[in-house]
ZATORMI-822237 format. One record per atom (N, C-alpha, C): residue number from 0; x, y, z. Coordinates in nm, 3 decimals, always signed. Atoms other than C-alpha are relative to their C-alpha. Layout:
BEGIN
NUM / X / Y / Z
...
END
This chain:
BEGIN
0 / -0.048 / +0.136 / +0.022
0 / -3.787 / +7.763 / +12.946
0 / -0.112 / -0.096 / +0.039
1 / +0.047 / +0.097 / +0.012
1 / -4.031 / +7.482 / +12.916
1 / +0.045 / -0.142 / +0.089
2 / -0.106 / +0.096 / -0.074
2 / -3.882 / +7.268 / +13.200
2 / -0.048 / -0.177 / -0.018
3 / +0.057 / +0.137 / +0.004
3 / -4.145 / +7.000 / +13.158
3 / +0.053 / -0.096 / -0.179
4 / -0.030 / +0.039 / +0.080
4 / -4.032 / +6.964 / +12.782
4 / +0.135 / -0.074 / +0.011
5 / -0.173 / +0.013 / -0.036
5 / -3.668 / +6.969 / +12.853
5 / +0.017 / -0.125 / +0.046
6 / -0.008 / +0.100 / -0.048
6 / -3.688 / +6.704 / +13.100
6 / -0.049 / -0.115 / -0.049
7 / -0.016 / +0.149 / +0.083
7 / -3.814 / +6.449 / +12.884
7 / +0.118 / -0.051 / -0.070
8 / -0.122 / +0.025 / +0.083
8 / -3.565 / +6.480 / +12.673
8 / +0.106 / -0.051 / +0.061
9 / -0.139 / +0.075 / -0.066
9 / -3.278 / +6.455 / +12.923
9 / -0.047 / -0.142 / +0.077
10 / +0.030 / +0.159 / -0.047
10 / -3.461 / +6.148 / +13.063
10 / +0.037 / -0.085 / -0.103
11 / -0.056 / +0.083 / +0.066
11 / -3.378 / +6.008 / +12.741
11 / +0.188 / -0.031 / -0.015
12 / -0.138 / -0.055 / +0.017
12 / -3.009 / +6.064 / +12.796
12 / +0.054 / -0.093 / +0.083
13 / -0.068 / +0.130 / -0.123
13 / -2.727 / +5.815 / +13.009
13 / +0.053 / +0.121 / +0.115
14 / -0.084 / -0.139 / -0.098
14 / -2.705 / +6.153 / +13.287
14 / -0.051 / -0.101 / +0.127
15 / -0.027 / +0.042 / -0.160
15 / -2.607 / +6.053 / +13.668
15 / -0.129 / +0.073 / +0.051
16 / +0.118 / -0.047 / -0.077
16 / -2.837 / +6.311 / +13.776
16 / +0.015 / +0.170 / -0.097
17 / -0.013 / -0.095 / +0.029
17 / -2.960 / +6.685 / +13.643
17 / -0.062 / +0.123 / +0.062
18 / +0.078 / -0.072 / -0.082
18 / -3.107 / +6.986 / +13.783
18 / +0.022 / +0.157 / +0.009
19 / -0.011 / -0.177 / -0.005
19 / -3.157 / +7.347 / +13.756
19 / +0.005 / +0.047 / +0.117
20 / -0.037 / -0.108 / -0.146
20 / -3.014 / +7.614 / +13.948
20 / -0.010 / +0.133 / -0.061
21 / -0.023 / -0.143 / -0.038
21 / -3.006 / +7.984 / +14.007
21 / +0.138 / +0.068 / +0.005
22 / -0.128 / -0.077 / +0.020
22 / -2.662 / +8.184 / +13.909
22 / +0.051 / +0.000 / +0.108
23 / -0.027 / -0.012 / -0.128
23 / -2.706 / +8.281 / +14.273
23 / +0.074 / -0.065 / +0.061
24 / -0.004 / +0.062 / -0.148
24 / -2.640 / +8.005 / +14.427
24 / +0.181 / -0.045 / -0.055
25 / -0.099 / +0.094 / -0.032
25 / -2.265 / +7.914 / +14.295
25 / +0.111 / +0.105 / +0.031
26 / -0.111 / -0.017 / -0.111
26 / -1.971 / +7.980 / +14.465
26 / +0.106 / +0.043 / -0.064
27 / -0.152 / -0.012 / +0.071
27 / -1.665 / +8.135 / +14.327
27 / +0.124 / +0.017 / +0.080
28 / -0.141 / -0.012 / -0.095
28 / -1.322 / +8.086 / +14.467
28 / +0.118 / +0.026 / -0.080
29 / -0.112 / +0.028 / +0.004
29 / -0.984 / +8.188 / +14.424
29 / +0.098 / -0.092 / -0.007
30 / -0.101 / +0.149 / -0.051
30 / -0.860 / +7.849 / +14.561
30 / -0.017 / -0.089 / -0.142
31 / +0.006 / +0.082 / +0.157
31 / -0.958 / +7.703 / +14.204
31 / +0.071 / +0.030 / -0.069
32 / -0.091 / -0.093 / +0.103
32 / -0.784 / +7.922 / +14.011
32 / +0.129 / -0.064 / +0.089
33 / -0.167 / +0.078 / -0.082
33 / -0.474 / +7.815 / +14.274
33 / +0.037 / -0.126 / -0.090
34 / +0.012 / +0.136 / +0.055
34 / -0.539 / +7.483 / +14.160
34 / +0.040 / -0.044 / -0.113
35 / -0.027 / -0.001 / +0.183
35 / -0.525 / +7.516 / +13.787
35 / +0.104 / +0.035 / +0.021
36 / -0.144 / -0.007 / +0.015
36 / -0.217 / +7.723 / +13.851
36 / +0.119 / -0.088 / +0.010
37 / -0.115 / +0.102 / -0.043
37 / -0.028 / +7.479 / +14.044
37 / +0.010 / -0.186 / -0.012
38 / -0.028 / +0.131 / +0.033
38 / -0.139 / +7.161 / +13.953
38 / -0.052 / -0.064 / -0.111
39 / +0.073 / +0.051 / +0.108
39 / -0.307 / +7.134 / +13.644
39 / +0.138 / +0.003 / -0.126
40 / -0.075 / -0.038 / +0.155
40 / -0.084 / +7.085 / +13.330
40 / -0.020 / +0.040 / -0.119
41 / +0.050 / -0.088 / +0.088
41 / -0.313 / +7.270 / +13.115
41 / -0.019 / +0.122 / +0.026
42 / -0.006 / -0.143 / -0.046
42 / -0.277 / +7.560 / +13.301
42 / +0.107 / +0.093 / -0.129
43 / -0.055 / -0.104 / +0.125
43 / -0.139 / +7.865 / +13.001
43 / +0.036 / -0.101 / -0.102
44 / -0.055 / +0.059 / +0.137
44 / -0.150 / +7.610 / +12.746
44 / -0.144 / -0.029 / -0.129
45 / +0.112 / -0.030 / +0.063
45 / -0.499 / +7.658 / +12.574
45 / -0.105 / +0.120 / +0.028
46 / +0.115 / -0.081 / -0.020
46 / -0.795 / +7.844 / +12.521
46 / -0.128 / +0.001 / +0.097
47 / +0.105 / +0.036 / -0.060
47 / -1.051 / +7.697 / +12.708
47 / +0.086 / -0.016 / +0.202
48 / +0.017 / -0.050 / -0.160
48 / -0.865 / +7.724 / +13.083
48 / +0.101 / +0.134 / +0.022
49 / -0.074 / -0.160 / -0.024
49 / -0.660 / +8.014 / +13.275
49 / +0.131 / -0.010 / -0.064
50 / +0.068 / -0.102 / +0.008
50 / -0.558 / +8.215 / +13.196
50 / -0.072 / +0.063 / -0.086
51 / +0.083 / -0.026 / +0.144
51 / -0.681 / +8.248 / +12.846
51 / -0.166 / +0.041 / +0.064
52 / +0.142 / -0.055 / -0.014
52 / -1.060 / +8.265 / +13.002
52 / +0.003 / +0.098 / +0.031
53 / -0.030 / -0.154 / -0.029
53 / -0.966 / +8.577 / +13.178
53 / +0.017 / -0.023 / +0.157
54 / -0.029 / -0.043 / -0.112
54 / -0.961 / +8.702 / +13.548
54 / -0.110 / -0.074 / +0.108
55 / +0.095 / +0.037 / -0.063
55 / -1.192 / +8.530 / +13.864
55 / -0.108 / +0.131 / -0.017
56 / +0.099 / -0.091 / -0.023
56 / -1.393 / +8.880 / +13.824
56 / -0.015 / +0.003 / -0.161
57 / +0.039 / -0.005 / +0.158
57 / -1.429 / +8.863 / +13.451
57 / -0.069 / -0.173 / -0.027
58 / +0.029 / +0.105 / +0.003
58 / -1.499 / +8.478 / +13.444
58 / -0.189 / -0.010 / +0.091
59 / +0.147 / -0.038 / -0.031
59 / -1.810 / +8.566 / +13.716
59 / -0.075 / +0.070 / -0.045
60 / +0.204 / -0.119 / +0.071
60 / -1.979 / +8.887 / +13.543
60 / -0.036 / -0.113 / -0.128
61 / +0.022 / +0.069 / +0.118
61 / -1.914 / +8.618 / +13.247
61 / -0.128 / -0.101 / +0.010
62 / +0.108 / +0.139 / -0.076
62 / -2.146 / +8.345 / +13.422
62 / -0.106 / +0.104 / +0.063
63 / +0.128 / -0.070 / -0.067
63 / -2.387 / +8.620 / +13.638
63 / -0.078 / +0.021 / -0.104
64 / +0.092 / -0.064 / +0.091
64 / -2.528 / +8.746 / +13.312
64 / -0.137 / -0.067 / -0.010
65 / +0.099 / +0.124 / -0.031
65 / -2.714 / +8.432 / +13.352
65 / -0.059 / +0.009 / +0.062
66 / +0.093 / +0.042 / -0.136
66 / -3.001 / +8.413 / +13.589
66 / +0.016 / -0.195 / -0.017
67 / +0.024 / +0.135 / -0.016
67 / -3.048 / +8.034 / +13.532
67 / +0.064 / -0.100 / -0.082
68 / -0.075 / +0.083 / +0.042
68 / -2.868 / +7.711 / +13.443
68 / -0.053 / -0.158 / +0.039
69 / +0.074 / +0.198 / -0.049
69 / -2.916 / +7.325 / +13.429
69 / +0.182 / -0.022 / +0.070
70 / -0.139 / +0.088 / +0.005
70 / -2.618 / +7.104 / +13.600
70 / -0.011 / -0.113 / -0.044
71 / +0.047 / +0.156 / +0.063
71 / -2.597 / +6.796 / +13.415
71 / +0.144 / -0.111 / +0.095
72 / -0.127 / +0.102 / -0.010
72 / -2.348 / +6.500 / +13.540
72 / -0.005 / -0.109 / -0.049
73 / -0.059 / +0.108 / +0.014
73 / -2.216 / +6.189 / +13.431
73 / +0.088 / -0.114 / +0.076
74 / -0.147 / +0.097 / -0.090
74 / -2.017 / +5.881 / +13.644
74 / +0.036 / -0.108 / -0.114
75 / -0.071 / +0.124 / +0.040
75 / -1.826 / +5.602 / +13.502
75 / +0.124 / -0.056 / +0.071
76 / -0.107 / +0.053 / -0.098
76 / -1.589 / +5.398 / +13.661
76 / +0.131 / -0.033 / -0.106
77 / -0.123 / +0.021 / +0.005
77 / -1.216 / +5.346 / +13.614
77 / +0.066 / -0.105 / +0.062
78 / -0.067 / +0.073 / -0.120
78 / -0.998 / +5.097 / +13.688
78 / +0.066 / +0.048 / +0.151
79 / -0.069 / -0.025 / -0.120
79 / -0.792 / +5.294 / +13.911
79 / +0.006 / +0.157 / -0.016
80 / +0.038 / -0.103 / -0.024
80 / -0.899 / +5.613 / +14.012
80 / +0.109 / +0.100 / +0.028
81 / -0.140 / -0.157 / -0.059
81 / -0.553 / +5.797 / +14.126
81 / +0.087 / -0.030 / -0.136
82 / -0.039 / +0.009 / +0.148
82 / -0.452 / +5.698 / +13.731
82 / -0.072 / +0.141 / -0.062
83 / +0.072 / -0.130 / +0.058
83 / -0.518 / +6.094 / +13.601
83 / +0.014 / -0.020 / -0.126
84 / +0.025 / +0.008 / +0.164
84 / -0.489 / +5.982 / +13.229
84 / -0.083 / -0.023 / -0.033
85 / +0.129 / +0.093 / +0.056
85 / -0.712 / +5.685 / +13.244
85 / -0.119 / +0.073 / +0.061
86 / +0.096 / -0.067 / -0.032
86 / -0.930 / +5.901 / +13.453
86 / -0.078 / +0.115 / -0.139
87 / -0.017 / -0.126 / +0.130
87 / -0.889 / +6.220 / +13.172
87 / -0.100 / -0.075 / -0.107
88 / +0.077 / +0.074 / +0.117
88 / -0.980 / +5.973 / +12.883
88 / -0.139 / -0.043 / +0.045
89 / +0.139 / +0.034 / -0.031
89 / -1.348 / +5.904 / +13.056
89 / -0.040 / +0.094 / -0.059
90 / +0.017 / -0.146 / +0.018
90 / -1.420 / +6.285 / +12.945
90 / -0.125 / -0.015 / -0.125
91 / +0.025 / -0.027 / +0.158
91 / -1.516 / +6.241 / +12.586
91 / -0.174 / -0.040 / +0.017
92 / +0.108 / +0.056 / +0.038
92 / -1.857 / +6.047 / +12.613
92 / -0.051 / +0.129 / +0.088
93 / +0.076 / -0.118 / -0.017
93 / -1.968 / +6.338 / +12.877
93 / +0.032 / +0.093 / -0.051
94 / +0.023 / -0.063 / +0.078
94 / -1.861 / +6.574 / +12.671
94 / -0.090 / -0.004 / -0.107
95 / +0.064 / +0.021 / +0.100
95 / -2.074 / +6.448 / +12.403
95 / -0.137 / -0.023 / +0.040
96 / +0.111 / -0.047 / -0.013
96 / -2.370 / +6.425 / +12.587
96 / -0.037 / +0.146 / +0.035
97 / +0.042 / -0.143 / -0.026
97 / -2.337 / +6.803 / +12.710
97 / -0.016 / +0.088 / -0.127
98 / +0.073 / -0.068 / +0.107
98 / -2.352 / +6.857 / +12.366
98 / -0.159 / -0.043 / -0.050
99 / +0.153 / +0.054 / +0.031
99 / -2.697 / +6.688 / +12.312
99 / -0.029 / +0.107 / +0.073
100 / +0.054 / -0.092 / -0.040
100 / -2.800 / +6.886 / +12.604
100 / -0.022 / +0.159 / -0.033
101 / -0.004 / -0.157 / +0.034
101 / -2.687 / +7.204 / +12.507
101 / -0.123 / +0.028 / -0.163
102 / +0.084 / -0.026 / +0.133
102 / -2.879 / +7.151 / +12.151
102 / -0.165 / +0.019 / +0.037
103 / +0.140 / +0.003 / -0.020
103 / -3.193 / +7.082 / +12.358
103 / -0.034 / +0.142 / +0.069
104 / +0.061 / -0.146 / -0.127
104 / -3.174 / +7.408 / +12.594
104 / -0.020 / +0.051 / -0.143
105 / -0.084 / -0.098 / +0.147
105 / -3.028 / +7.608 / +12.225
105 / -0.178 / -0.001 / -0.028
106 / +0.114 / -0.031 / +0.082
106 / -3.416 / +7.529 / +12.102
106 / -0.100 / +0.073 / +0.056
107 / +0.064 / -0.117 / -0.044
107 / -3.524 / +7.739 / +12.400
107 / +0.052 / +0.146 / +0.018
108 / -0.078 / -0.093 / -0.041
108 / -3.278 / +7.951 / +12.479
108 / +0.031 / +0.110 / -0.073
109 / -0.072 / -0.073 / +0.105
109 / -3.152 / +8.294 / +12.315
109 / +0.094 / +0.030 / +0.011
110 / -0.147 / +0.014 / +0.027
110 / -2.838 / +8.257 / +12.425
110 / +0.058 / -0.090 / +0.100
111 / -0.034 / +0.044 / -0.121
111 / -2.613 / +7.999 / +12.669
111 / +0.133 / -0.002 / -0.032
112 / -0.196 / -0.008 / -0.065
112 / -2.259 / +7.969 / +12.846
112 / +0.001 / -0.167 / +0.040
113 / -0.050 / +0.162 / -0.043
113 / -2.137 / +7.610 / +12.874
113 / +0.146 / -0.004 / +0.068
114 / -0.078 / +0.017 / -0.037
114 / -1.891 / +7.543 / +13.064
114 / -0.019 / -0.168 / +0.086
115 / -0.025 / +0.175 / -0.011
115 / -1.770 / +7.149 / +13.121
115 / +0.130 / -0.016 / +0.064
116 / -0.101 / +0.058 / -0.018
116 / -1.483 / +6.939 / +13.167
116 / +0.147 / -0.019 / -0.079
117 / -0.104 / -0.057 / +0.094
117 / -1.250 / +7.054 / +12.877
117 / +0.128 / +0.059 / +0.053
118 / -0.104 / -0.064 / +0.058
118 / -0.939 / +7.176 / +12.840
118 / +0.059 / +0.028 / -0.119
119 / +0.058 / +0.038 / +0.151
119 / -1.027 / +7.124 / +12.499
119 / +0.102 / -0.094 / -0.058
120 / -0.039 / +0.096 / +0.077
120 / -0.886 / +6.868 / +12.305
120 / -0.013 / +0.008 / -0.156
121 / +0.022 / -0.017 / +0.160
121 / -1.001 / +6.970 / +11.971
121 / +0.120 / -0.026 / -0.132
122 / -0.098 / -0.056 / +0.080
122 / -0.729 / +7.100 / +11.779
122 / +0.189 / -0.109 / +0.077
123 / -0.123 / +0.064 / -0.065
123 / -0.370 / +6.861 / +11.808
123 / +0.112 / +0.114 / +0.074
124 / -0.107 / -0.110 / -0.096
124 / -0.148 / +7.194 / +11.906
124 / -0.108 / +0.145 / -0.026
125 / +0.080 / -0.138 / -0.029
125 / -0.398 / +7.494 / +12.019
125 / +0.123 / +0.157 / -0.061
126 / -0.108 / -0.128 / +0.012
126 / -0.288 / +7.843 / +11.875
126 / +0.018 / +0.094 / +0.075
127 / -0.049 / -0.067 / -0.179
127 / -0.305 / +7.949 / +12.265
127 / +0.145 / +0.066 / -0.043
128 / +0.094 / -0.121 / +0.026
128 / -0.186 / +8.246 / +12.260
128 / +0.025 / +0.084 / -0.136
129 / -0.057 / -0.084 / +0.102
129 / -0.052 / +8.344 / +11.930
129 / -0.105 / -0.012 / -0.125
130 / +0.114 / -0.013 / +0.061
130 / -0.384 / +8.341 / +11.739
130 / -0.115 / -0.070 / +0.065
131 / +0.122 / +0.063 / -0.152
131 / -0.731 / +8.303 / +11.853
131 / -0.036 / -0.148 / -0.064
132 / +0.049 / +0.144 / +0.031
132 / -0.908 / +7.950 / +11.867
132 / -0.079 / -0.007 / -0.107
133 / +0.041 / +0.031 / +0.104
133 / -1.004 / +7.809 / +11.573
133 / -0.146 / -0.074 / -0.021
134 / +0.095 / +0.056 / -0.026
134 / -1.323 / +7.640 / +11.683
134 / -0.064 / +0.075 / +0.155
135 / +0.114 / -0.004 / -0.145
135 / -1.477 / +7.828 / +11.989
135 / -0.150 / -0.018 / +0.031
136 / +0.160 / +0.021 / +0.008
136 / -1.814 / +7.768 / +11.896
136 / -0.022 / -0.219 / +0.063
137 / -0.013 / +0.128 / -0.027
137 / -1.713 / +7.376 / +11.980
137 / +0.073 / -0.032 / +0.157
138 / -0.079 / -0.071 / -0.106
138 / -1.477 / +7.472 / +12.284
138 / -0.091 / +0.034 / +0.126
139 / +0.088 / -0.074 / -0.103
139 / -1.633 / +7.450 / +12.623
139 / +0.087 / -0.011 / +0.145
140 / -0.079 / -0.056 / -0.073
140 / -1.416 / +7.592 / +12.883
140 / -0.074 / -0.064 / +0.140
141 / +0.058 / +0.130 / -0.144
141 / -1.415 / +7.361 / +13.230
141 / -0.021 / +0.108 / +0.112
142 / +0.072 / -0.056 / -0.094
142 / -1.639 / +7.479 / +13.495
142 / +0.123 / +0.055 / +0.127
143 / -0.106 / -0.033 / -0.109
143 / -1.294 / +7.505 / +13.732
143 / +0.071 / +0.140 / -0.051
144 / -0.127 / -0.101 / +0.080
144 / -1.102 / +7.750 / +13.452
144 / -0.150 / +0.121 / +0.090
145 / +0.106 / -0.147 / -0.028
145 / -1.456 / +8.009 / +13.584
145 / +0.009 / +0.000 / +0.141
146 / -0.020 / +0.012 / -0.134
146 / -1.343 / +7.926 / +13.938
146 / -0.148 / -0.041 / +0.088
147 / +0.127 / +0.007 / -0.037
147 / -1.644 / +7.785 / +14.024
147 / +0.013 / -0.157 / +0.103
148 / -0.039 / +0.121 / -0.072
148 / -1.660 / +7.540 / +14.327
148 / -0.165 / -0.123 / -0.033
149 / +0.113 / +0.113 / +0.073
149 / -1.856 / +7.235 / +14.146
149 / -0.048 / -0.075 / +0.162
150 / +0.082 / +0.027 / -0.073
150 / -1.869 / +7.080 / +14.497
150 / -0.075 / +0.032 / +0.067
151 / +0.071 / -0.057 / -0.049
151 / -2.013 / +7.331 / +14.664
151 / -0.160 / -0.006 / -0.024
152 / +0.120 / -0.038 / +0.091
152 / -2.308 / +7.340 / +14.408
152 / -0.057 / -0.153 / +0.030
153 / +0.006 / +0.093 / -0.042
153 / -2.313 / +6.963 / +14.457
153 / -0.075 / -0.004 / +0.126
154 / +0.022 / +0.036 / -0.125
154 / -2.356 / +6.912 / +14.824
154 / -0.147 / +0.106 / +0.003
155 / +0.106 / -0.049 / -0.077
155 / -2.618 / +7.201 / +14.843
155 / -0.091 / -0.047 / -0.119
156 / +0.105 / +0.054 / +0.048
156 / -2.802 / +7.037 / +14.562
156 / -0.035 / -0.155 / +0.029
157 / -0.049 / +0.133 / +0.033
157 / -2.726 / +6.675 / +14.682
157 / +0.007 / -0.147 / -0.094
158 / -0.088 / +0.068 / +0.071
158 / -2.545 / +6.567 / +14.452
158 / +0.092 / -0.112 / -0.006
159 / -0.043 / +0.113 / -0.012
159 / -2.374 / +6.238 / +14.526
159 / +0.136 / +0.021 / -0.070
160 / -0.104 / +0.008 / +0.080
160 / -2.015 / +6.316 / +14.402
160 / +0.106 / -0.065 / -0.002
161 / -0.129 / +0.053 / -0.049
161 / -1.806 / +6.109 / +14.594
161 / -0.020 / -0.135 / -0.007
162 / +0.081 / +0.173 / +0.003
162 / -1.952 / +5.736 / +14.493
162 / +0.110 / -0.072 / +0.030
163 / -0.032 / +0.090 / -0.058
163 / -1.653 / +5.579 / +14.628
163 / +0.063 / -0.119 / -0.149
164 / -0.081 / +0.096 / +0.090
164 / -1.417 / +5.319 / +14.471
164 / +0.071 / +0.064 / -0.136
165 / -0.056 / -0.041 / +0.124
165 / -1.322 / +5.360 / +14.114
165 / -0.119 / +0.108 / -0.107
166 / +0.067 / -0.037 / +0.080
166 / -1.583 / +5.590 / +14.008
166 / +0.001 / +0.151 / -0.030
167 / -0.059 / -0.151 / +0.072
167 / -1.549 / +5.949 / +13.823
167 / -0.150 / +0.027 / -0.024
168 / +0.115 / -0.138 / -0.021
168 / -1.841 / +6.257 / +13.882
168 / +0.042 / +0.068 / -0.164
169 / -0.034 / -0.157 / +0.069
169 / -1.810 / +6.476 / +13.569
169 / -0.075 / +0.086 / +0.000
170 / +0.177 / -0.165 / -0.021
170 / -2.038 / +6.792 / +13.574
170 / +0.054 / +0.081 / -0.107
171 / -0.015 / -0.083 / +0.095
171 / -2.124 / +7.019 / +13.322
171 / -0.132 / +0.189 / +0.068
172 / +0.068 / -0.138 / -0.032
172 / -2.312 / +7.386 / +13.368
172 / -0.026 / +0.076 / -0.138
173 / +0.086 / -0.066 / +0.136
173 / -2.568 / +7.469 / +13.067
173 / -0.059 / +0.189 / +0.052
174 / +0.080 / -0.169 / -0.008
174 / -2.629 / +7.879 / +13.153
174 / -0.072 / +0.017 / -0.118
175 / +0.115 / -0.024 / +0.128
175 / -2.909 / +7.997 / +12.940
175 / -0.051 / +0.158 / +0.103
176 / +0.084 / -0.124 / -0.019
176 / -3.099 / +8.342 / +12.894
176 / -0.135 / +0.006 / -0.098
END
């Protein structure tokens, strides 16, 4: 990977902050997967989170295969931050730059794992689980559905995630081989 190329490019981009890491270093928990179960309302209702991704030990060999990855993020502010809709609806514009990014690794890469802030939205009623997804090549399954503790990865990269007031972190995780 060409890091010096790369990084021009995402300098041209509206990212909070970006930065390569090592497979090694992230964290997988159980307590995420809790999370999705019990408080997410996309929990068993698409493709892109649990259980459809699969198991916390199938979701990691899925991500280890990887030696290396960029984290990209995004902030924007909200009026009112404990509003989980108006929060939700911020999504779309970082989604749409993790697709820029991903096109820029794609011209080094020979293969990558994205995983974002999705629960996908694509499709108006997902054919979760009674046929497979109709777009997975567009479909990027949120860094929480792989049980992956985003702050963890944060704090030991410092990462600034908690800016306080009305403002929303999103993170994305470009794996590449």
């Amino acid at each position: 990977m060409d890091r010096q190329k790369l990084e021009a490019q995402l300098a041209e981009l509206p990212l909070y902050v970006y930065d390569f890491i090592d497979t090694k270093e992230l964290v997988f928990s159980s307590r995420v997967r809790y999370i999705c179960e019990t408080e997410c309302p996309m929990y068993n209702t698409n493709w892109a989170c649990p259980p459809a991704v699969g198991t916390l030990e199938e979701c990691r060999e899925r991500v280890m295969r990887f030696s290396e990855g960029l984290v990209i993020a995004t902030i924007t502010e909200v009026s009112d931050i404990a509003n989980i809709q108006e929060t939700l609806d911020t999504r779309a514009p970082h989604e749409e730059i993790t697709r820029q990014v991903l096109e820029m690794v794609r011209q080094q890469a020979t293969e990558t794992l994205v995983l974002s802030t999705e629960s996908c939205t694509h499709c108006e009623h997902c054919t979760y689980p009674h046929a497979p997804c109709r777009f997975p090549q567009r479909m990027f399954p949120c860094v929480e559905s792989h049980c992956i503790l985003v702050t963890d990865l944060a704090e030991k990269r410092g990462i600034d995630f908690m800016a306080g007031g009305n403002i929303v972190t999103w993170f994305s995780l470009i794996l590449y081989k």
